[in-house]
ChimeraX commands (.cxc) that place a marker at each C-alpha (Angstrom):
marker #1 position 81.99,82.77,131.09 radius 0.5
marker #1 position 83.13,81.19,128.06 radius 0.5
marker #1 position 86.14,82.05,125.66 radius 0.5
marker #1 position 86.00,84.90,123.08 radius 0.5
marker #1 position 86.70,82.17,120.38 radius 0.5
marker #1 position 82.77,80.89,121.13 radius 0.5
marker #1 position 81.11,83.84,120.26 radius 0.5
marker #1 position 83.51,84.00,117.14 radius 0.5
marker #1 position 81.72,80.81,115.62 radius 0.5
marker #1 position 78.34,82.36,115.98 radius 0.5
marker #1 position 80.01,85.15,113.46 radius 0.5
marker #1 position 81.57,82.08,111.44 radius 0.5
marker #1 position 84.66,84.28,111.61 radius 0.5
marker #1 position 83.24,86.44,109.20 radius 0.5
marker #1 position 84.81,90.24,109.48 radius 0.5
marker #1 position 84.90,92.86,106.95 radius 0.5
marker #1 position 88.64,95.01,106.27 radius 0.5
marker #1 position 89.75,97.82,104.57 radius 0.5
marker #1 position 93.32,98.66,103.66 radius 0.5
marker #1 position 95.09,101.79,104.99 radius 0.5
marker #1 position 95.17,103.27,101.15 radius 0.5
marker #1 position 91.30,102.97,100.77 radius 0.5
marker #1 position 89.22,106.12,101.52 radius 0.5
marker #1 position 87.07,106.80,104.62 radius 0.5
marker #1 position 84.18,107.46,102.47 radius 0.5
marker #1 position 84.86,103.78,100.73 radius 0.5
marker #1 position 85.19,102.82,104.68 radius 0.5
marker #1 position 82.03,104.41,105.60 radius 0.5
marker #1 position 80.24,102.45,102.59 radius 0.5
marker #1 position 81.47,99.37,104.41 radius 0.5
marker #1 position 80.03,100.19,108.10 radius 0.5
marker #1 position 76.88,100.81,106.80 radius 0.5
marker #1 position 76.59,97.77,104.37 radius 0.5
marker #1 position 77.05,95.59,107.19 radius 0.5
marker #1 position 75.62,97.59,109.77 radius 0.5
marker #1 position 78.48,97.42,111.91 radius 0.5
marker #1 position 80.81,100.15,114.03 radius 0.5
marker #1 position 84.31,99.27,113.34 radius 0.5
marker #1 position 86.13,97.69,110.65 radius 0.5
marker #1 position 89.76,95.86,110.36 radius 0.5
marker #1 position 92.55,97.30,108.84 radius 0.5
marker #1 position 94.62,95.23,106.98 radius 0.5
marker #1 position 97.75,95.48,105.20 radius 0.5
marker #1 position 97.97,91.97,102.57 radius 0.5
marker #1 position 97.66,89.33,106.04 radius 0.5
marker #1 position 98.60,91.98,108.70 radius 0.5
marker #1 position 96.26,93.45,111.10 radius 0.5
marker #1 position 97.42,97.60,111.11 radius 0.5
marker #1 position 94.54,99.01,112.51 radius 0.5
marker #1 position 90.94,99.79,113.42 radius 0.5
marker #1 position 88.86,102.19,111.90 radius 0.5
marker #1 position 85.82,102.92,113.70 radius 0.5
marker #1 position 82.48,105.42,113.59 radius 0.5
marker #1 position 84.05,107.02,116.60 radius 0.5
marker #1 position 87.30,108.09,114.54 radius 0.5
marker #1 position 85.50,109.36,111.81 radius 0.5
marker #1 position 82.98,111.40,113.47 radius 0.5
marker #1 position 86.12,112.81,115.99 radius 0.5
marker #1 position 88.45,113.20,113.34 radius 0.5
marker #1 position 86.56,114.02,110.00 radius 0.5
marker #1 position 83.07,114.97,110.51 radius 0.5
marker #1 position 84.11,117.36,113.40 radius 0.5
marker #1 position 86.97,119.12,111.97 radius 0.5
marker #1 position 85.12,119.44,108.17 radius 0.5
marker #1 position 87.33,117.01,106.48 radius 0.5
marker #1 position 86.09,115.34,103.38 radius 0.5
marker #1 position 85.81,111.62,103.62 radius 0.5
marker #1 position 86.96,110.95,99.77 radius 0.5
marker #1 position 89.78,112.98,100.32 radius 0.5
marker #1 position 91.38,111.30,103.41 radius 0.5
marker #1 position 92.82,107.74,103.47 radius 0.5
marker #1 position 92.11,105.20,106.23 radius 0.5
marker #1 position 95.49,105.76,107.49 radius 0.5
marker #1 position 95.16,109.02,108.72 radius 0.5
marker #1 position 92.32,108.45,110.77 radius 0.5
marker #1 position 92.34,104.77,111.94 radius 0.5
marker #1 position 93.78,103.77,115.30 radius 0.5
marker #1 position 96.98,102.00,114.44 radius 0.5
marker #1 position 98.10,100.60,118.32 radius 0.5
marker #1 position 95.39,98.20,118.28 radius 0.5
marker #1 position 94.29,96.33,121.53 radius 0.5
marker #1 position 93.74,92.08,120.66 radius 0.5
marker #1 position 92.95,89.56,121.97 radius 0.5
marker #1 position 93.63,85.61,122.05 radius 0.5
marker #1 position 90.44,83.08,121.42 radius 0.5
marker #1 position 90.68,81.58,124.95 radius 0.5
marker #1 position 90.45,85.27,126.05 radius 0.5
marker #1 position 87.25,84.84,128.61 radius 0.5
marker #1 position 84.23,87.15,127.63 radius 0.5
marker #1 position 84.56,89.29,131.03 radius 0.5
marker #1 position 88.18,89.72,130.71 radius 0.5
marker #1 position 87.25,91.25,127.41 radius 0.5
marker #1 position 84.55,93.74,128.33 radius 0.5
marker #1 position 87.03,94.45,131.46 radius 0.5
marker #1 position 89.52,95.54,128.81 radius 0.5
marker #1 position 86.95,97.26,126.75 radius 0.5
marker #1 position 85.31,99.35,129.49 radius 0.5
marker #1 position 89.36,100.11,131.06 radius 0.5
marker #1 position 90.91,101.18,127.43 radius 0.5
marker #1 position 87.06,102.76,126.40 radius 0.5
marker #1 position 86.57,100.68,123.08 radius 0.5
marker #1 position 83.72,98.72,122.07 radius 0.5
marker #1 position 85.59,96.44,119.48 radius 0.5
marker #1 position 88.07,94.08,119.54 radius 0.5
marker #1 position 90.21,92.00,116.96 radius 0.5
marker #1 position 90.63,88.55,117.73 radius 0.5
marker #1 position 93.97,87.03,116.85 radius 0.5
marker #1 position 96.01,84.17,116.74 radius 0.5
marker #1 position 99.31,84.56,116.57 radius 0.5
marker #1 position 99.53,86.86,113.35 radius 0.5
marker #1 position 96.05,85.31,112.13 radius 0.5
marker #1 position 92.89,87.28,112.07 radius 0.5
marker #1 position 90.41,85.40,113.34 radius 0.5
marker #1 position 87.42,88.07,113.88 radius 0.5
marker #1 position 86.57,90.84,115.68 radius 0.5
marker #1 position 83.86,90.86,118.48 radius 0.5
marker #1 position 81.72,93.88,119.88 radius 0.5
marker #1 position 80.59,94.98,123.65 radius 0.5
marker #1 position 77.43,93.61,121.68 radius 0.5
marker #1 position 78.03,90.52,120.97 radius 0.5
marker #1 position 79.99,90.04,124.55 radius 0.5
marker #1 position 76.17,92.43,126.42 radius 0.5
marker #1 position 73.96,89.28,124.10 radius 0.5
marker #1 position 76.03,86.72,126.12 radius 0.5
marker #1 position 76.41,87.32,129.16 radius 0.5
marker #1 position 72.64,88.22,128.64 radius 0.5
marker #1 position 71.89,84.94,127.41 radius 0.5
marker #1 position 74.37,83.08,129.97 radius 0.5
marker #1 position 72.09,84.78,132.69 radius 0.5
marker #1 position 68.79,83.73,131.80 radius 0.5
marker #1 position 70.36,80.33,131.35 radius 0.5
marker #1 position 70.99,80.60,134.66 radius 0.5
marker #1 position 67.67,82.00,135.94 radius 0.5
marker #1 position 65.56,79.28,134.11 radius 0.5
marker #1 position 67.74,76.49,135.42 radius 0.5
marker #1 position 67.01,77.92,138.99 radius 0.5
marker #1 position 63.55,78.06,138.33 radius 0.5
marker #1 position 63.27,74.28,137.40 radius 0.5
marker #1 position 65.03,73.83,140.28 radius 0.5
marker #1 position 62.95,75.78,142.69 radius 0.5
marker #1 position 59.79,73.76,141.22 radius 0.5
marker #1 position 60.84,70.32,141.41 radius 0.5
marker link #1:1,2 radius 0.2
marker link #1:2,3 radius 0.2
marker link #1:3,4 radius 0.2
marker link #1:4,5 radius 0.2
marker link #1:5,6 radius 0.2
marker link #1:6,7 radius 0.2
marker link #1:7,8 radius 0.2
marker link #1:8,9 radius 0.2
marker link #1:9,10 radius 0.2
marker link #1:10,11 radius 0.2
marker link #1:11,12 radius 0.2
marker link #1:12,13 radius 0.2
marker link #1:13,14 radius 0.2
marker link #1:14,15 radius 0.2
marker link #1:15,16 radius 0.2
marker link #1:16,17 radius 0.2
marker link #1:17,18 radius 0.2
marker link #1:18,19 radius 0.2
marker link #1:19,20 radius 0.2
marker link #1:20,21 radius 0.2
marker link #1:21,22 radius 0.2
marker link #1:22,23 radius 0.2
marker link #1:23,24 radius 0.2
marker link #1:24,25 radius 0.2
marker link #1:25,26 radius 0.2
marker link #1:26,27 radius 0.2
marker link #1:27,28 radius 0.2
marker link #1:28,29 radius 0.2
marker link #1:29,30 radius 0.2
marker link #1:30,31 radius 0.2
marker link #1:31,32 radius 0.2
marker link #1:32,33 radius 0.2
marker link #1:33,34 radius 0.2
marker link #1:34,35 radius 0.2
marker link #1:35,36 radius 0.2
marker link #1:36,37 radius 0.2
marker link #1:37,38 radius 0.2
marker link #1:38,39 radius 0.2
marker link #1:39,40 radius 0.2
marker link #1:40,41 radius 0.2
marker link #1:41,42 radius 0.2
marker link #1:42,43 radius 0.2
marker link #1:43,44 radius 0.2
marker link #1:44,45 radius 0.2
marker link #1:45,46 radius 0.2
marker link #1:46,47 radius 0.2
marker link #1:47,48 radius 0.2
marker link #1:48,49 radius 0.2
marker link #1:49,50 radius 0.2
marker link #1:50,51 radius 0.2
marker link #1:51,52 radius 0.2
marker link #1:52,53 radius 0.2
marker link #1:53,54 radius 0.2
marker link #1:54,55 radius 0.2
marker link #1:55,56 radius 0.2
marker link #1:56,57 radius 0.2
marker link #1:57,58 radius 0.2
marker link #1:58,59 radius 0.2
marker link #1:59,60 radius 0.2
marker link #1:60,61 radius 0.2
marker link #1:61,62 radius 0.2
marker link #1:62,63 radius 0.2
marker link #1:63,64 radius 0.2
marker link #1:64,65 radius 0.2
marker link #1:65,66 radius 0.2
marker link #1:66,67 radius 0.2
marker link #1:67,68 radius 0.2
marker link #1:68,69 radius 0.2
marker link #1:69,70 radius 0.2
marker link #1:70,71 radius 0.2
marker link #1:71,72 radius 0.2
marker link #1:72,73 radius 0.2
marker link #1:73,74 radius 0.2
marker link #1:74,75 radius 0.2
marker link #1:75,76 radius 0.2
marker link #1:76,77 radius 0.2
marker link #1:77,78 radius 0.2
marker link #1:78,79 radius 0.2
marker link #1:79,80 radius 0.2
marker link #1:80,81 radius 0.2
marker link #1:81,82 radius 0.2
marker link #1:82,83 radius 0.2
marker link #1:83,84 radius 0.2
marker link #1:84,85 radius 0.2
marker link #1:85,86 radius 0.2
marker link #1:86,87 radius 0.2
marker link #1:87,88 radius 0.2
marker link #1:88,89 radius 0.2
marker link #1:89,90 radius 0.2
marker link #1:90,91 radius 0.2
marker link #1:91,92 radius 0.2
marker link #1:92,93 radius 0.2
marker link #1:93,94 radius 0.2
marker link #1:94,95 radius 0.2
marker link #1:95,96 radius 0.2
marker link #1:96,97 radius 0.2
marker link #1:97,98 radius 0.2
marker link #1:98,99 radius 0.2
marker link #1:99,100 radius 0.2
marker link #1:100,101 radius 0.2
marker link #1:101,102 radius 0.2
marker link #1:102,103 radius 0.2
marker link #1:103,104 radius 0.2
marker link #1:104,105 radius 0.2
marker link #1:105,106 radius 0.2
marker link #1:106,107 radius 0.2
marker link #1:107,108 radius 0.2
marker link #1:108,109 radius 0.2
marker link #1:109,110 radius 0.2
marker link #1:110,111 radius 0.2
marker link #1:111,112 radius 0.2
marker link #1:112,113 radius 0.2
marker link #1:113,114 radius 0.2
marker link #1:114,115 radius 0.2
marker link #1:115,116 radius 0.2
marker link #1:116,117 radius 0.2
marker link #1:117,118 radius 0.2
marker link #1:118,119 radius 0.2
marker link #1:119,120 radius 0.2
marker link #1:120,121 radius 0.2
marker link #1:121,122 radius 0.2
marker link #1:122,123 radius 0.2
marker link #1:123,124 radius 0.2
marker link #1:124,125 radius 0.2
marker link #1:125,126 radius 0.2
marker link #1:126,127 radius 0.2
marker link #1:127,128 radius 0.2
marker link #1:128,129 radius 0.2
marker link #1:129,130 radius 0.2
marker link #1:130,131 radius 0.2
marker link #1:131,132 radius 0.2
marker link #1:132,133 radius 0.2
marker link #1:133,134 radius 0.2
marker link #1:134,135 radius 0.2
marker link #1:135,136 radius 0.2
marker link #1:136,137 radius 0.2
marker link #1:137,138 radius 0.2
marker link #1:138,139 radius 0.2
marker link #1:139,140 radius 0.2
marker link #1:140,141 radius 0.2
marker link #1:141,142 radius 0.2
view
């Protein structure tokens, strides 16, 4: 399979942050803007955290919390798992499906480069097989 860094260009290294002082309700604005499940938490350059749909619902929607009342920083998840560019797509839904997270910052040294979902990794290895199916079918035939 190829590297993580690949699917990163189909995103054009676009990713969308919040800052650990902004409110989960501003947060959940975000998510549903772009229609995705997780965004990056950054403080000025530095990655601090994820905040995903799967921390809100556990630890706001479930316990009655109000989302403009609580800051990204008490809900986010601040060890956060990354990964290198080179990092090969399997490796990286091995890691997802171990640790039982479905995104994952990409980073380069201390540089944010993206952040890729089981998604984007499911669409390629989907992709990389029917490659790999129509190949051996013009093989078979010719």
């Amino acid at each position: 399979m190829k590297p993580i860094g690949t699917l990163l260009k189909h995103t054009h290294g676009q990713f969308w942050s919040v800052t650990p002082e902004d409110s989960v309700f501003n947060a959940l604005q975000l998510l549903a803007k772009h229609e995705v499940g997780a965004l990056i938490v950054m403080q000025g350059d530095k990655l601090v955290g994820v905040l995903s749909e799967r921390d809100y619902t556990r630890k706001v929607a479930l316990q009655g919390k109000n989302s403009k009342d609580i800051t990204v920083a008490s809900i986010m998840t601040a060890q956060v798992q990354t990964v290198a560019p080179g990092t090969g797509t399997r490796e990286c839904m091995a890691l997802m499906r171990e640790k039982k997270f479905r995104h994952l910052p990409v980073v380069e040294g201390d540089k944010v480069l993206g952040m890729i979902s089981i998604r984007d990794i499911m669409d390629d290895i989907i992709d990389d097989n029917e490659r790999t199916i129509s190949d051996l079918e013009t093989y078979i035939k010719s």
